[in-house]
Structure formats: C-alpha cells, structure tokens
N, CA, C and O atoms as CSV, one atom per row, in Angstrom:
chain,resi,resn,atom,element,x,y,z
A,1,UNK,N,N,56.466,12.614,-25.913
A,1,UNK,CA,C,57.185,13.759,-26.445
A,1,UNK,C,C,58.315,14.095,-25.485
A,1,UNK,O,O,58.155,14.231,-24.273
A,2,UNK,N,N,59.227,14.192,-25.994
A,2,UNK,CA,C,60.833,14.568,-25.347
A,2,UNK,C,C,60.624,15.836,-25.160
A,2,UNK,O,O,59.874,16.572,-25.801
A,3,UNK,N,N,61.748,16.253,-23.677
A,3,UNK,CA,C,61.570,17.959,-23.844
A,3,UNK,C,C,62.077,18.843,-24.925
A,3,UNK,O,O,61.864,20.037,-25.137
A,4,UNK,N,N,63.183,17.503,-25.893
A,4,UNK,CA,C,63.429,18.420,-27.334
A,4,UNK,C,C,62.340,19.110,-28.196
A,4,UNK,O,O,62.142,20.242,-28.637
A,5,UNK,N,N,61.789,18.022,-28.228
A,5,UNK,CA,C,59.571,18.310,-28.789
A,5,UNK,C,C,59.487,19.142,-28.290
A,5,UNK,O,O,59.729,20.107,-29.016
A,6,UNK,N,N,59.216,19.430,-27.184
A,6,UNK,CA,C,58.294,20.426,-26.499
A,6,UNK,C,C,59.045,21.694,-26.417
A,6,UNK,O,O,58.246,22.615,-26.253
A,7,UNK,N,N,60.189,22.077,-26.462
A,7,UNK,CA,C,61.263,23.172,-26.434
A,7,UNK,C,C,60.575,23.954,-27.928
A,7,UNK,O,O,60.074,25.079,-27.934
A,8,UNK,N,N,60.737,22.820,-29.422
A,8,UNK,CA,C,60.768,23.439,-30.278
A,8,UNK,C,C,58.768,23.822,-30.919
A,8,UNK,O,O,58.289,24.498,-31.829
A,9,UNK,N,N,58.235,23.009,-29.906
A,9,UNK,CA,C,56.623,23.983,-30.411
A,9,UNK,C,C,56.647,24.890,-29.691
A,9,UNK,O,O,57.492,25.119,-28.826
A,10,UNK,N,N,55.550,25.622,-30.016
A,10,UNK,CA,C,55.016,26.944,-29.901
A,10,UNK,C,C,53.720,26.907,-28.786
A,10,UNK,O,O,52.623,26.348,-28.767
A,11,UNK,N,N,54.716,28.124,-27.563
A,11,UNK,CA,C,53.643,28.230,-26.312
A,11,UNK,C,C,52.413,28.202,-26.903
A,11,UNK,O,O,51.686,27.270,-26.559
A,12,UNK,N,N,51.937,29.080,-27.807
A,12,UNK,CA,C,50.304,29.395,-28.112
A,12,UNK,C,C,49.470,27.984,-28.369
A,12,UNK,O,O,48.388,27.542,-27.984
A,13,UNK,N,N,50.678,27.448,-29.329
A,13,UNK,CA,C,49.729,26.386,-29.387
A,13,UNK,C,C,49.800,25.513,-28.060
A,13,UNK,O,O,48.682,25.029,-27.886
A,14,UNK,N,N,50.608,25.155,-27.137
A,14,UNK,CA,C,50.655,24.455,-26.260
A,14,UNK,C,C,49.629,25.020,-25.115
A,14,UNK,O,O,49.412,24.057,-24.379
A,15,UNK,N,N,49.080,25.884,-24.758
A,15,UNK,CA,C,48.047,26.581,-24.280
A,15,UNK,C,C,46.408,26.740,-24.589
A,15,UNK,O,O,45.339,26.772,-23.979
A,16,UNK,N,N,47.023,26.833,-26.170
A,16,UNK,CA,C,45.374,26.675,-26.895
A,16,UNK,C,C,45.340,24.952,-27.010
A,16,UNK,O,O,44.316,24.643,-27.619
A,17,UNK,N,N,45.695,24.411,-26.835
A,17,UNK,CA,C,45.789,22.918,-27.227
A,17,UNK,C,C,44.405,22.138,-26.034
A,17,UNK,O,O,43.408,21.549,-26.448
A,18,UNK,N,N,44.622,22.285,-25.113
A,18,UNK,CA,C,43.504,21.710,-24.073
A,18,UNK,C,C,42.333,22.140,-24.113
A,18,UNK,O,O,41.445,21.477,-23.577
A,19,UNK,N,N,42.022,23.446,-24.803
A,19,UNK,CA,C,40.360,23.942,-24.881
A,19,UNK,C,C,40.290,23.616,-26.141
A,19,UNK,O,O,39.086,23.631,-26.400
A,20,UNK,N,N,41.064,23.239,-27.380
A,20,UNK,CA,C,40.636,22.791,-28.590
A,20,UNK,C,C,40.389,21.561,-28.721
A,20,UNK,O,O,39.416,21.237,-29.402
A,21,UNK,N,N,40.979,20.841,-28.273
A,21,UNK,CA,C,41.319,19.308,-28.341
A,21,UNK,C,C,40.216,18.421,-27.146
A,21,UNK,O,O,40.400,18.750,-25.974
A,22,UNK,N,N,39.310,17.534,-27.358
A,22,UNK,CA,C,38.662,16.951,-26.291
A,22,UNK,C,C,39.514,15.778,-25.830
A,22,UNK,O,O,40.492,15.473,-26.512
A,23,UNK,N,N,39.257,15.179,-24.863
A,23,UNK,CA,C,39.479,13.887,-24.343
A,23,UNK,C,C,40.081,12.783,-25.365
A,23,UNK,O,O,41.269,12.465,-25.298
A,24,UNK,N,N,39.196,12.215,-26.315
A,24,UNK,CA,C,39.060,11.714,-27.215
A,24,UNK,C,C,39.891,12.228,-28.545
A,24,UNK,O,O,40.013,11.469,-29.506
A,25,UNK,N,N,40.462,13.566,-28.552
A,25,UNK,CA,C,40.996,13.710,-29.666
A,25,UNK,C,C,40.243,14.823,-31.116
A,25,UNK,O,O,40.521,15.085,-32.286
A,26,UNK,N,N,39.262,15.158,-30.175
A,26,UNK,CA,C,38.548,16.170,-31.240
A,26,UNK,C,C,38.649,17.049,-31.304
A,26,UNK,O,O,39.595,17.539,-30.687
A,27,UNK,N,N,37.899,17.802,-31.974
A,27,UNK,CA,C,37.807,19.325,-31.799
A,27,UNK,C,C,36.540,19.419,-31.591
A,27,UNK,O,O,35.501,19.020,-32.117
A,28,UNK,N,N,37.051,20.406,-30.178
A,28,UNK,CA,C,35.745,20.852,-29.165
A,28,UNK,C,C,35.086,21.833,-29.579
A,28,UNK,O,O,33.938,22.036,-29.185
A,29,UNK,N,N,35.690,22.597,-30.430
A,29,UNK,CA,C,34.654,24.056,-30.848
A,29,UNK,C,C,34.931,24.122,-32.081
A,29,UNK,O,O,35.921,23.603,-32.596
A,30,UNK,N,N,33.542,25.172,-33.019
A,30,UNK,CA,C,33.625,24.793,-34.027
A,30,UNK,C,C,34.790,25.799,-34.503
A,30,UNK,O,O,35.146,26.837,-33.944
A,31,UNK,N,N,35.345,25.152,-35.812
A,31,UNK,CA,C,36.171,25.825,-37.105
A,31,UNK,C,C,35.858,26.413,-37.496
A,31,UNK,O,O,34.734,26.183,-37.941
A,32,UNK,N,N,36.332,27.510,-37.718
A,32,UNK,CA,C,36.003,28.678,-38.564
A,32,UNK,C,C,37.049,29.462,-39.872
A,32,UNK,O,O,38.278,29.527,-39.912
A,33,UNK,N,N,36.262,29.868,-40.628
A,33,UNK,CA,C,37.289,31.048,-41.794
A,33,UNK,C,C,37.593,32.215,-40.819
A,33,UNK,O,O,36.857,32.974,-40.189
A,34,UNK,N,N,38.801,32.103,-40.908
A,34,UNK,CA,C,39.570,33.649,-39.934
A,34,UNK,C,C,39.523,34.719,-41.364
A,34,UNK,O,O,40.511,35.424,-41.569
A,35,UNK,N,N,38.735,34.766,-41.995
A,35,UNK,CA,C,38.688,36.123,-43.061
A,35,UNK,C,C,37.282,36.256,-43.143
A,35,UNK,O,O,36.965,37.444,-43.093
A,36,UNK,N,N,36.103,35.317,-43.275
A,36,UNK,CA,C,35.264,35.671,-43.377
A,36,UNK,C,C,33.935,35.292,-41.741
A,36,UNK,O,O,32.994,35.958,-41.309
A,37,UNK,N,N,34.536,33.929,-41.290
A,37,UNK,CA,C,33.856,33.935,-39.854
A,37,UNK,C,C,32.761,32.355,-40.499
A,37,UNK,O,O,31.938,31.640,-39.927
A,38,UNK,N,N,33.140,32.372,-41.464
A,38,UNK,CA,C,31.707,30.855,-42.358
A,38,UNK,C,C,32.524,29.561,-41.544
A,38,UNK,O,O,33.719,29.361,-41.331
A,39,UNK,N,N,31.229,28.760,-41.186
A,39,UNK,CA,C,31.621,27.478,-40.569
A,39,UNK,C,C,32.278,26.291,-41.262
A,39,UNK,O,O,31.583,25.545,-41.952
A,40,UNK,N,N,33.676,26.066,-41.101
A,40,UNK,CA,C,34.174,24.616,-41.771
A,40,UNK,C,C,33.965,23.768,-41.015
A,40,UNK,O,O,34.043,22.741,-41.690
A,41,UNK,N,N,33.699,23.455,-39.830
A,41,UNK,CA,C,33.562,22.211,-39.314
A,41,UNK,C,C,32.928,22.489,-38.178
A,41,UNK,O,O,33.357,23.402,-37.472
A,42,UNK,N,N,31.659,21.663,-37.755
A,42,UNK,CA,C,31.043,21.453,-36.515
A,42,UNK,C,C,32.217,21.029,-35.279
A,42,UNK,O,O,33.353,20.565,-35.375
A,43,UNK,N,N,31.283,21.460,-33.960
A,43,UNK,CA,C,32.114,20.766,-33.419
A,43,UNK,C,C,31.982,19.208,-33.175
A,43,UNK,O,O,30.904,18.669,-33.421
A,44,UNK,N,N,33.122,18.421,-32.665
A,44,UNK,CA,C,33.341,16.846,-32.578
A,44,UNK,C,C,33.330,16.244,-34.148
A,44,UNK,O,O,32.557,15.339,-34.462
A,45,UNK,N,N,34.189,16.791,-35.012
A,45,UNK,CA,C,33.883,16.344,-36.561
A,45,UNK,C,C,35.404,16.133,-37.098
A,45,UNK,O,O,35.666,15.685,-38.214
A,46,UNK,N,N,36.377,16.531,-36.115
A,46,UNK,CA,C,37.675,15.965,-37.108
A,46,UNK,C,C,38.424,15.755,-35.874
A,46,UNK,O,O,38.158,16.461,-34.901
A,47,UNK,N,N,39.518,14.679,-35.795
A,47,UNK,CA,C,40.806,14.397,-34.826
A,47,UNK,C,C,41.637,15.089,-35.288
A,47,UNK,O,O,41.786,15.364,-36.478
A,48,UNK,N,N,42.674,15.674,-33.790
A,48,UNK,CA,C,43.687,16.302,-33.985
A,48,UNK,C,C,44.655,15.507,-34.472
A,48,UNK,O,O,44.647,14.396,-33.941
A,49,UNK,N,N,45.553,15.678,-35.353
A,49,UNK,CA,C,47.095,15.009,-36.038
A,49,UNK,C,C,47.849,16.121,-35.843
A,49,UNK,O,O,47.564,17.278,-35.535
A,50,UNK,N,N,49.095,15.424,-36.132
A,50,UNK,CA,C,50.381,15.943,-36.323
A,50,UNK,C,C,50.936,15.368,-37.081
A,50,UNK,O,O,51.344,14.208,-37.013
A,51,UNK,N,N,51.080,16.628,-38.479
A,51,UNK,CA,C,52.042,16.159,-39.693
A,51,UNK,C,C,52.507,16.995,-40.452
A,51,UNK,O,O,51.888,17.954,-40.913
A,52,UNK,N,N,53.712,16.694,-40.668
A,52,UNK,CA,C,54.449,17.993,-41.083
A,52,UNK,C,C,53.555,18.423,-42.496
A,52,UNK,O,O,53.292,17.429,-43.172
A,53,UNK,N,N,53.118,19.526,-42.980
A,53,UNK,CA,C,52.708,19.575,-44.308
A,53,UNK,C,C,52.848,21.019,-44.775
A,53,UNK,O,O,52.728,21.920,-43.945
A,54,UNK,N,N,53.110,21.310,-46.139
A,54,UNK,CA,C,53.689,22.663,-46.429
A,54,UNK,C,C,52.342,23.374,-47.141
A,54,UNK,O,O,51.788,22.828,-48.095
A,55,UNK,N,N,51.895,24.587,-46.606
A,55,UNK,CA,C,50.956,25.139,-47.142
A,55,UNK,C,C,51.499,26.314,-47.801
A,55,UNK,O,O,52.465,26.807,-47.219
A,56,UNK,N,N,51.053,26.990,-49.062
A,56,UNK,CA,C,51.311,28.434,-49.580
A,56,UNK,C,C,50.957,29.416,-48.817
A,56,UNK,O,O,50.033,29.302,-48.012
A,57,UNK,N,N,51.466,30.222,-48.931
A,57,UNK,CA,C,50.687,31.376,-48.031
A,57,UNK,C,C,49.211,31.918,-48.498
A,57,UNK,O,O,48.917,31.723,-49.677
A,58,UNK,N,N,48.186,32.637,-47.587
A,58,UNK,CA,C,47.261,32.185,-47.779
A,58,UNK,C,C,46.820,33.853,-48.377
A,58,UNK,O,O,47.130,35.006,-48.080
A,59,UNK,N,N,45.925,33.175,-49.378
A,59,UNK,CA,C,45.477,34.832,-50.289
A,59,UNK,C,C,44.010,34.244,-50.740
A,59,UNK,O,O,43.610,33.112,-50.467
A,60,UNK,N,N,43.308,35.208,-51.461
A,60,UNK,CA,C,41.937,35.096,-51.973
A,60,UNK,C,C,42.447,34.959,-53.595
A,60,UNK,O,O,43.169,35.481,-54.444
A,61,UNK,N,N,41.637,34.007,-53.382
A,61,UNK,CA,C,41.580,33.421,-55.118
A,61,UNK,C,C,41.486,34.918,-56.357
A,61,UNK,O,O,40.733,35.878,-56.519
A,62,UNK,N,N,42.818,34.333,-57.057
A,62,UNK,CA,C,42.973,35.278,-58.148
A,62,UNK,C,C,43.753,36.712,-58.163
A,62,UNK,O,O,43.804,37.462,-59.138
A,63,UNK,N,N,44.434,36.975,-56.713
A,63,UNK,CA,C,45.486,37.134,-56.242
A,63,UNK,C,C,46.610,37.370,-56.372
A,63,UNK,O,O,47.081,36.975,-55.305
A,64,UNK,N,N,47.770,37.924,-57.215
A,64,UNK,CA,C,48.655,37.745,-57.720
A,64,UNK,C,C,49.590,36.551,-56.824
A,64,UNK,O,O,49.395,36.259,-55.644
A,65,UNK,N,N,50.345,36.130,-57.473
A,65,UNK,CA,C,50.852,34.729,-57.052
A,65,UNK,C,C,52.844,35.213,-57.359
A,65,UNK,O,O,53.406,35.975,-58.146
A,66,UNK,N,N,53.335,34.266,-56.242
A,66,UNK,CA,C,54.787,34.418,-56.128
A,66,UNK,C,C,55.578,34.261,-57.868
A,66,UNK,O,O,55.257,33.607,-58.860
A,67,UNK,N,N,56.641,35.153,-57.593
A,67,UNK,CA,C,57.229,34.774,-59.668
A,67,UNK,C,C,57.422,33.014,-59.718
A,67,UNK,O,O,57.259,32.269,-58.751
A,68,UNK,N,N,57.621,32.801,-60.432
A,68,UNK,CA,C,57.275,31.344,-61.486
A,68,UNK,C,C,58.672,30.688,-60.615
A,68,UNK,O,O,59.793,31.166,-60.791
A,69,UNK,N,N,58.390,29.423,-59.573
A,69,UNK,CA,C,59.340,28.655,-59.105
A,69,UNK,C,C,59.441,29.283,-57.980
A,69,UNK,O,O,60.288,28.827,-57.211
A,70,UNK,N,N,58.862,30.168,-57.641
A,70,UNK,CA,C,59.404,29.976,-55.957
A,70,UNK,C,C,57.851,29.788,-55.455
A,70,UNK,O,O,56.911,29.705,-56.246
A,71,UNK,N,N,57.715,29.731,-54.028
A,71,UNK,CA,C,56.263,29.170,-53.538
A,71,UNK,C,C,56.216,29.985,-52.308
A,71,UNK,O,O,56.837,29.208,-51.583
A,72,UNK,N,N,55.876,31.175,-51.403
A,72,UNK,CA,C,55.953,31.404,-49.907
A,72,UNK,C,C,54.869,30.297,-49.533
A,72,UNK,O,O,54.216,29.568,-50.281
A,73,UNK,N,N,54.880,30.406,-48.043
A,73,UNK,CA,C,54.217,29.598,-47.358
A,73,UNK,C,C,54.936,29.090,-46.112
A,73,UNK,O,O,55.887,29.666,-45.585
A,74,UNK,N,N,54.319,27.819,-45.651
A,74,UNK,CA,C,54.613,27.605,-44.069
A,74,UNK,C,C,54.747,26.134,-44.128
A,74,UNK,O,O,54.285,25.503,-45.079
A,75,UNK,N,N,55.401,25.531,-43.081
A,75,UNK,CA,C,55.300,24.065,-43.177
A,75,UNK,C,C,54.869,24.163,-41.567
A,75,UNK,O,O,55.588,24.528,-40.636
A,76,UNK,N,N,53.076,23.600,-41.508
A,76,UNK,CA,C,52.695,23.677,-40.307
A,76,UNK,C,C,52.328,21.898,-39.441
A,76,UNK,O,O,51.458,21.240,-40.011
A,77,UNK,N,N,52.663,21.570,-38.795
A,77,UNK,CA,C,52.327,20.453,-38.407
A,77,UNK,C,C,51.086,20.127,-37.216
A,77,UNK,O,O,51.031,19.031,-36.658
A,78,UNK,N,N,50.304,21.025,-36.980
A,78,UNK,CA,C,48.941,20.678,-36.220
A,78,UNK,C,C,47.719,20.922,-37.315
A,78,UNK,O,O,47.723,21.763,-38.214
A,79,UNK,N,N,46.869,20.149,-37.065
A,79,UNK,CA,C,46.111,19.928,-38.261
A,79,UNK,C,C,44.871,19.419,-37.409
A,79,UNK,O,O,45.002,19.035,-36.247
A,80,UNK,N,N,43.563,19.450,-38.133
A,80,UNK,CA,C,42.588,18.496,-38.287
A,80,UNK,C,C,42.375,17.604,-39.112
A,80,UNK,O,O,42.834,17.898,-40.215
A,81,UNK,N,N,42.033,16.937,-39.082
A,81,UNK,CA,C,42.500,15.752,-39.647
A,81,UNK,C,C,40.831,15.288,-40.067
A,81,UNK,O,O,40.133,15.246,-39.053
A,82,UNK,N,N,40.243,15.017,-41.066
A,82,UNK,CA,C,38.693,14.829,-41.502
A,82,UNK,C,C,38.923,13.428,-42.417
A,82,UNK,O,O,39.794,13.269,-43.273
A,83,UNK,N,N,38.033,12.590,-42.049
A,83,UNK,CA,C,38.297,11.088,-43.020
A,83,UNK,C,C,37.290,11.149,-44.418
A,83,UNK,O,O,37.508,10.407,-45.376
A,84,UNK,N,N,36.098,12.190,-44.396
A,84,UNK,CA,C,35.009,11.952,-45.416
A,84,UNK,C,C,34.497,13.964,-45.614
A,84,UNK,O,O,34.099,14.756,-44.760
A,85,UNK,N,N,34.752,14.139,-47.053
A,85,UNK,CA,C,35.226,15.552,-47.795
A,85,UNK,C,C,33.709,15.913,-47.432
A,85,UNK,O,O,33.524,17.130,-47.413
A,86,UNK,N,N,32.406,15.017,-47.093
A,86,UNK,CA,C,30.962,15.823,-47.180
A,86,UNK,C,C,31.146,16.012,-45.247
A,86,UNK,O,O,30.066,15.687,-44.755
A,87,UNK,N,N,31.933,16.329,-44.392
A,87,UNK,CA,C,31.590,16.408,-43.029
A,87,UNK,C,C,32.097,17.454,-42.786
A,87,UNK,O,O,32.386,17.783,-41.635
A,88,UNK,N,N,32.381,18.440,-44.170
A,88,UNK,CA,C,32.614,19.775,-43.830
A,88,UNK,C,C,31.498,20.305,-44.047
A,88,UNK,O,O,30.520,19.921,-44.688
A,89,UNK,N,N,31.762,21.441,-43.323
A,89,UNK,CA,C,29.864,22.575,-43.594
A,89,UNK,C,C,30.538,23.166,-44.807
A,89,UNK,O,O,29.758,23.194,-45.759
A,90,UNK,N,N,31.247,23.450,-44.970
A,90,UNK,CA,C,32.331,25.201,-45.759
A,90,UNK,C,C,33.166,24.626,-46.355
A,90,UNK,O,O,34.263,25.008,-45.948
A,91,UNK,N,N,33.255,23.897,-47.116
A,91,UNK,CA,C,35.049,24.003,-47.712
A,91,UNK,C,C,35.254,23.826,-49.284
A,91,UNK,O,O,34.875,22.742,-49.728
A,92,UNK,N,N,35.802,24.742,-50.195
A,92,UNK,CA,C,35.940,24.117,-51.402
A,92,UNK,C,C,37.609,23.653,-51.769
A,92,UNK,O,O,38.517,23.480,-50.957
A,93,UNK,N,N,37.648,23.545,-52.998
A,93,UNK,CA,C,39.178,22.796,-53.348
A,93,UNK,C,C,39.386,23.405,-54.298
A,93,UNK,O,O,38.556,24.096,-54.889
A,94,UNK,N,N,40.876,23.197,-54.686
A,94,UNK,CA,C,41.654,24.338,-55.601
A,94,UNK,C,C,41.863,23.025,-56.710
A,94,UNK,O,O,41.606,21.874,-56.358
A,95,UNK,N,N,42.246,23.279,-57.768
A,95,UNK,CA,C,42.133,22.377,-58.980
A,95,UNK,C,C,43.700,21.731,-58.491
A,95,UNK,O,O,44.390,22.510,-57.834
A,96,UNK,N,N,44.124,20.726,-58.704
A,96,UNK,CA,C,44.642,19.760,-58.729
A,96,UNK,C,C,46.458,20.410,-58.751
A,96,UNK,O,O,46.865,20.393,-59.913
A,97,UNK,N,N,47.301,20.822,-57.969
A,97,UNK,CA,C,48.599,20.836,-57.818
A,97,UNK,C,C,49.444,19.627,-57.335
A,97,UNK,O,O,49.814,19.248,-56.223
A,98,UNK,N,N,49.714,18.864,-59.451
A,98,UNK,CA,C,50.405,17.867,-58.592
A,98,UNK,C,C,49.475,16.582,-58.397
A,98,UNK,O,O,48.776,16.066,-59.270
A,99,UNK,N,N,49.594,16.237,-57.269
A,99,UNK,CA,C,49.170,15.363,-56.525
A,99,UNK,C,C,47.881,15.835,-55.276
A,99,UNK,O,O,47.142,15.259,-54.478
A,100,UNK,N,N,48.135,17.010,-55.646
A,100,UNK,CA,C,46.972,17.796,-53.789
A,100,UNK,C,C,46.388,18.241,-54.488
A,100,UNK,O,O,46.602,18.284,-55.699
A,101,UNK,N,N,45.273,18.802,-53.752
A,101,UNK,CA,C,44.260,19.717,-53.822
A,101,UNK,C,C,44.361,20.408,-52.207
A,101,UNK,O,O,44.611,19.788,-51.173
A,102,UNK,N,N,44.077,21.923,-52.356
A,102,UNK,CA,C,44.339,23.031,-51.734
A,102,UNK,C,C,42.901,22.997,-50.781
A,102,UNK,O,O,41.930,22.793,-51.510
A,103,UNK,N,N,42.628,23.109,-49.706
A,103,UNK,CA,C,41.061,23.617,-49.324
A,103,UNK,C,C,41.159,25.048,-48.807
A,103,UNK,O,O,42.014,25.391,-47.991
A,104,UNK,N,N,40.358,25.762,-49.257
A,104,UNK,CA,C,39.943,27.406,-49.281
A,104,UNK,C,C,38.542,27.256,-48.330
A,104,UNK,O,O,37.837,26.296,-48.019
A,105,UNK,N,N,38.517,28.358,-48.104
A,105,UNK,CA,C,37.231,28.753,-47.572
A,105,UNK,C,C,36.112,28.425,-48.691
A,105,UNK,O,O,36.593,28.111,-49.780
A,106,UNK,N,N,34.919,28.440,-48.623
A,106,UNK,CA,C,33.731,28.008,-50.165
A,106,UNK,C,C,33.005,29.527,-50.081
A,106,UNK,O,O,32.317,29.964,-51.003
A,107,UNK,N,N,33.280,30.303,-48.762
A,107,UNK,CA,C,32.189,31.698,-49.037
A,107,UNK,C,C,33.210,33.044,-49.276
A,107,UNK,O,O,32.968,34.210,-49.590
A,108,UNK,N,N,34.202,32.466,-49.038
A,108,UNK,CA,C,35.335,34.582,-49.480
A,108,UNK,C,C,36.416,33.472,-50.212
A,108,UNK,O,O,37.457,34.117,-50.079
A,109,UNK,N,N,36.727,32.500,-50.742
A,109,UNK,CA,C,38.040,32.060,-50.968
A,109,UNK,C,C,38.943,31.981,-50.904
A,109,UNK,O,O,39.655,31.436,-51.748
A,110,UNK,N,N,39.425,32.643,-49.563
A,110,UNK,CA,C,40.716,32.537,-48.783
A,110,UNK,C,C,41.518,31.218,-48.707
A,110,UNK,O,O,40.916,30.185,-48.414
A,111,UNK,N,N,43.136,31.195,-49.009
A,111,UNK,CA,C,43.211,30.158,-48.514
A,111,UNK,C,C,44.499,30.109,-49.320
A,111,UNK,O,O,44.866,31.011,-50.073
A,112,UNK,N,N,45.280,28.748,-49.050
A,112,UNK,CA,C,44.712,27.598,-48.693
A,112,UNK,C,C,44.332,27.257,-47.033
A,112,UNK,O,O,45.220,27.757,-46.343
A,113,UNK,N,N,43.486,26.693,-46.338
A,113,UNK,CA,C,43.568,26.350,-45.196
A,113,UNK,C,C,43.635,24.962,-44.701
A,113,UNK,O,O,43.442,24.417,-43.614
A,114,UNK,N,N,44.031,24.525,-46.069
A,114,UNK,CA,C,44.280,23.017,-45.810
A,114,UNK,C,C,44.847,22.357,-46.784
A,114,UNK,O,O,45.296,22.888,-47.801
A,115,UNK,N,N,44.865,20.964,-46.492
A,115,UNK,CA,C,46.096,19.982,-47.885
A,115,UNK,C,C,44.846,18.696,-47.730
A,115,UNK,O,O,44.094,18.368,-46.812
A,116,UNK,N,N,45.116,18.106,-49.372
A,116,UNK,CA,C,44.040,16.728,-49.491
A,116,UNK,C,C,45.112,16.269,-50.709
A,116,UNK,O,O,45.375,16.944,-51.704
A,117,UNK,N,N,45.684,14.888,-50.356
A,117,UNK,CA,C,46.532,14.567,-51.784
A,117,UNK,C,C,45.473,13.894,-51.920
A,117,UNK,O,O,44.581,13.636,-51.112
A,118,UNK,N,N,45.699,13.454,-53.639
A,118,UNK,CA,C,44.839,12.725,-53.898
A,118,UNK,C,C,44.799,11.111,-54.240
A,118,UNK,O,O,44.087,10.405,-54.954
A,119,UNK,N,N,46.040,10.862,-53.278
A,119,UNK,CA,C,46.555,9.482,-53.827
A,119,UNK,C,C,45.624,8.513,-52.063
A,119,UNK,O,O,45.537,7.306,-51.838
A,120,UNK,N,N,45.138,9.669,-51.230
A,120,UNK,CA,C,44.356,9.353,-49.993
A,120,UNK,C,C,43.064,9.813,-50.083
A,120,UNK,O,O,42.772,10.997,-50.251
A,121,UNK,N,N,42.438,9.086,-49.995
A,121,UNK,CA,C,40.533,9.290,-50.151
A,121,UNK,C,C,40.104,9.770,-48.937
A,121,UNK,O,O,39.060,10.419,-49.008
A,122,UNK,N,N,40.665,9.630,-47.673
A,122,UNK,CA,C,40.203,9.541,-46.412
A,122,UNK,C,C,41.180,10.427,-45.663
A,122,UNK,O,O,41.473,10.106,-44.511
A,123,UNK,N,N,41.698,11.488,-46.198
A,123,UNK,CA,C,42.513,12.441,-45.626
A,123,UNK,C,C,42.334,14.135,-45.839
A,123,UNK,O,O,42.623,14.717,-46.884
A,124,UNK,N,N,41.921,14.631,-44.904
A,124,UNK,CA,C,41.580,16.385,-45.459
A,124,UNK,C,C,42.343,16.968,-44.108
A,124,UNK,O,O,41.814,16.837,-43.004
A,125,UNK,N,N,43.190,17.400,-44.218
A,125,UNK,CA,C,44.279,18.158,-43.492
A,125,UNK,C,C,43.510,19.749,-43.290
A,125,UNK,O,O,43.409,20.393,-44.334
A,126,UNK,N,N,43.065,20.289,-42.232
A,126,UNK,CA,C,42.884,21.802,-41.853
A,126,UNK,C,C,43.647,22.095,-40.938
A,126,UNK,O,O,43.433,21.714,-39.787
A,127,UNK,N,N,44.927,23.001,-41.353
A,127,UNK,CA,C,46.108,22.955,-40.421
A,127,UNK,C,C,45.152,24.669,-39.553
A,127,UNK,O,O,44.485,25.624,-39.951
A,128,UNK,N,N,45.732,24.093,-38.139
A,128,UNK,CA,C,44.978,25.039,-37.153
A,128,UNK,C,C,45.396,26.250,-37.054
A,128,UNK,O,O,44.679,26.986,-36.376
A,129,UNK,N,N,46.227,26.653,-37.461
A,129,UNK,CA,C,47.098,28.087,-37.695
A,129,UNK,C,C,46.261,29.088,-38.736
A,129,UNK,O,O,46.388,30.307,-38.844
A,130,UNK,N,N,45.318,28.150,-39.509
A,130,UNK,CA,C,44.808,28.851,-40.387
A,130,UNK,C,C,43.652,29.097,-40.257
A,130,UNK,O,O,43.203,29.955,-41.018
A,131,UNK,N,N,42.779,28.505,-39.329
A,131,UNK,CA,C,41.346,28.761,-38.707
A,131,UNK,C,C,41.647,29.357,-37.723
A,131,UNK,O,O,42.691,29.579,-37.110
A,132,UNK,N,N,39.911,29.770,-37.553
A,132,UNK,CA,C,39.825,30.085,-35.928
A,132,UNK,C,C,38.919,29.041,-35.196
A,132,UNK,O,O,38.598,28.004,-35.775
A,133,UNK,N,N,38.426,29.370,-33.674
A,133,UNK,CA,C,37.919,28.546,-33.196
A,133,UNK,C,C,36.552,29.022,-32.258
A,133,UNK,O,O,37.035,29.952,-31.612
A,134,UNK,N,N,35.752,28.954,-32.017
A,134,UNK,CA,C,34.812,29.411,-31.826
A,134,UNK,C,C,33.726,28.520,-31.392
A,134,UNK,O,O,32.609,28.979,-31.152
C-alpha cells in the first residue's frame, strides 16, 4: 500500500485493524448486530478482504425506502469475507436485487450488513462498518 492508500483510509479503521484482524487474516473476535447485539459470526470464521462494494443504507425491514431511482447508502471496502452461507450463526437474506442478495441481521432485521451476488456461491461480504466486534 502506497502512502496515497493509506492517506485516503480511515484512522479508525487503521487502529481497529490489528485487534480485529489475526495473523493469518481472520477475525479475532466475534461479529456482532450493532442494533440488536445477536451473533453473526464466531470468532476465526471469515478472512479480512478489501472490495469496493455499495451497500444501502441500513434500516429494519419494512421501513420506508428512498423515492423510486435513487438508492442512499455507502460504498464500503473492508469486509469479511465468508466462503460457505451455513458458517454464519445469524444471518438472513433479502430477496434477490438484481443479481445480490442483501444480508440483514436474522433476529431484529436490520440491515443490509452485507452483499452476496449470486453469480458467486462462495462469497458473503459483511462489510465491518456495519457490525460490531466483541
């Protein structure tokens, strides 16, 4: 990473990055719903990535939703990264946008807190901005 990289992330994450992240690339503590506190992921159960990906902003299912054609949201690029959809404790999916499916929390339905296209079997994106860690 160039100091251009590193200029344009974000101290927090560059700080929280060494107690989240193990040796190996994991996540050291477990995932959590930052609305309700329910476990998405044990710890040592997904590698950290980096990829750019655009999430909606995050609301509880049923929610009123942005007028027709525009979308809020974030384009976050730190993520967990999960290869197999049963190695979550917590997570459900939003019906089919497109090509993705959305992952929400499965116990308050917050969300989205993650991206799964479906053209990849072996990809579940939990961008870290949207959990907590614990």
């Amino acid at each position: 990473m160039d100091n251009n990289e590193q200029q344009t992330s974000r101290p927090q994450e560059d700080t929280e990055r060494p107690e989240l992240v193990s040796d190996d690339g994991k996540n050291n503590k477990s995932v959590l719903c930052q609305r309700c506190g329910s476990k998405v992921l044990c710890p040592g159960m997904a590698l950290f990535a980096e990829k750019e990906l655009f999430l909606p902003s995050m609301r509880k299912k049923g929610s009123p939703s942005s007028p027709e054609g525009s979308v809020d949201g974030d384009t976050l690029t730190s993520h967990w990264l999960v290869d197999d959809m049963y190695t979550f404790e917590n997570v459900g999916f939003t019906n089919d946008v497109g090509r993705i499916k959305y992952l929400i929390c499965a116990d308050c339905e917050i969300g989205p807190i993650g991206w799964h296209c479906l053209d990849d079997k072996k990809s579940f994106y939990v961008a870290m901005e949207r959990v907590n860690h614990a």
